[in-house]
C-alpha positions as CSV (number, residue, x, y, z in Angstrom):
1,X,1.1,-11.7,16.8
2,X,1.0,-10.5,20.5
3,X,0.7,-7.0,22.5
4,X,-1.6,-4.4,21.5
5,X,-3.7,-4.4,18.3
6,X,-1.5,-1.6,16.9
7,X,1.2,-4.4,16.5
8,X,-1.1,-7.2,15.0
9,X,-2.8,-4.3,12.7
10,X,0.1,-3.0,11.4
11,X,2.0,-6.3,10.6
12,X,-1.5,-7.6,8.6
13,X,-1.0,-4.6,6.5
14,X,2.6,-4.5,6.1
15,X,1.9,-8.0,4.4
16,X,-1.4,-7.9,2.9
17,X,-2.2,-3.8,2.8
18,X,-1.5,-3.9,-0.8
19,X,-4.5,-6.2,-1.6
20,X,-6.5,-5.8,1.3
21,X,-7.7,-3.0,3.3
22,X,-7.3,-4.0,6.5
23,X,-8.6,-2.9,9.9
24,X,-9.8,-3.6,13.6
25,X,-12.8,-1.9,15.3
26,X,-14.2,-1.2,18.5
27,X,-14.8,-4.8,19.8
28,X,-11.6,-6.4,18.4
29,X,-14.0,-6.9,15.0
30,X,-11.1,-7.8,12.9
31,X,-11.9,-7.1,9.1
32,X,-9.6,-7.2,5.3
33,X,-11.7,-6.3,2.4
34,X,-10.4,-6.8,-0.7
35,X,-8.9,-3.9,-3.2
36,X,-10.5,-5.5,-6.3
37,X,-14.2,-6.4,-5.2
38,X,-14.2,-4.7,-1.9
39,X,-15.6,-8.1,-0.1
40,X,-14.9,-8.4,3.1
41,X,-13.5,-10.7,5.5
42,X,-14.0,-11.1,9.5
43,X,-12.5,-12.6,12.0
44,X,-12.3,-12.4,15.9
45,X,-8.6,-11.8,16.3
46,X,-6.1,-11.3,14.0
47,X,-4.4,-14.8,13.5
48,X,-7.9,-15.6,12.3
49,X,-8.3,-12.8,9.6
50,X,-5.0,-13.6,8.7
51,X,-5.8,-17.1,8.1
52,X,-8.7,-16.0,6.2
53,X,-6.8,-13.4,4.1
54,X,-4.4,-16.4,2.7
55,X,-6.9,-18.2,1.9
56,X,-8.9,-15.8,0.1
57,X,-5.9,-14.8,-1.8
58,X,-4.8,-18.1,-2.4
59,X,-8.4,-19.0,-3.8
60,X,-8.1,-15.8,-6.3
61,X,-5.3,-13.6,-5.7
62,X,-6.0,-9.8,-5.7
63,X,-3.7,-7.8,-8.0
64,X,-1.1,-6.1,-6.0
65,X,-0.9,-2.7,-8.3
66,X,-4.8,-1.6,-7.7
67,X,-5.6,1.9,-6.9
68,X,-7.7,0.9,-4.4
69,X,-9.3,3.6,-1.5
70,X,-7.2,4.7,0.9
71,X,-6.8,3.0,4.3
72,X,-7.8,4.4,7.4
73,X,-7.0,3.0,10.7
């Protein structure tokens, strides 16, 4: 994951977006929180919250077809 945190962003949620809600704020505060329980995860930069997010989900896997609230970037 390099360039801008648009790229970085929008990869994380092209793989995870379906079980996480995923986003960066002001700060590079990277955060996922998860559809079912809406816990969150934080990181410092995205290869972090991505390492985080697979092993959240590989502790309990988030069901992929959950309603969910809407992103927002």
């Amino acid at each position: 994951m390099t360039g801008d945190r648009g790229e970085p962003l929008d990869e994380l949620r092209h793989h995870w977006g379906s079980a996480y809600m995923i986003a960066c704020h002001p700060g590079g505060r990277w955060v996922a929180e998860r559809r079912d329980a809406y816990e969150p995860l934080r990181a410092a930069s995205p290869e972090a919250l991505w390492d985080k997010i697979r092993a959240d989900y590989a502790a309990r896997p988030v069901p992929r077809d959950l309603p969910g609230r809407q992103r927002t970037r």
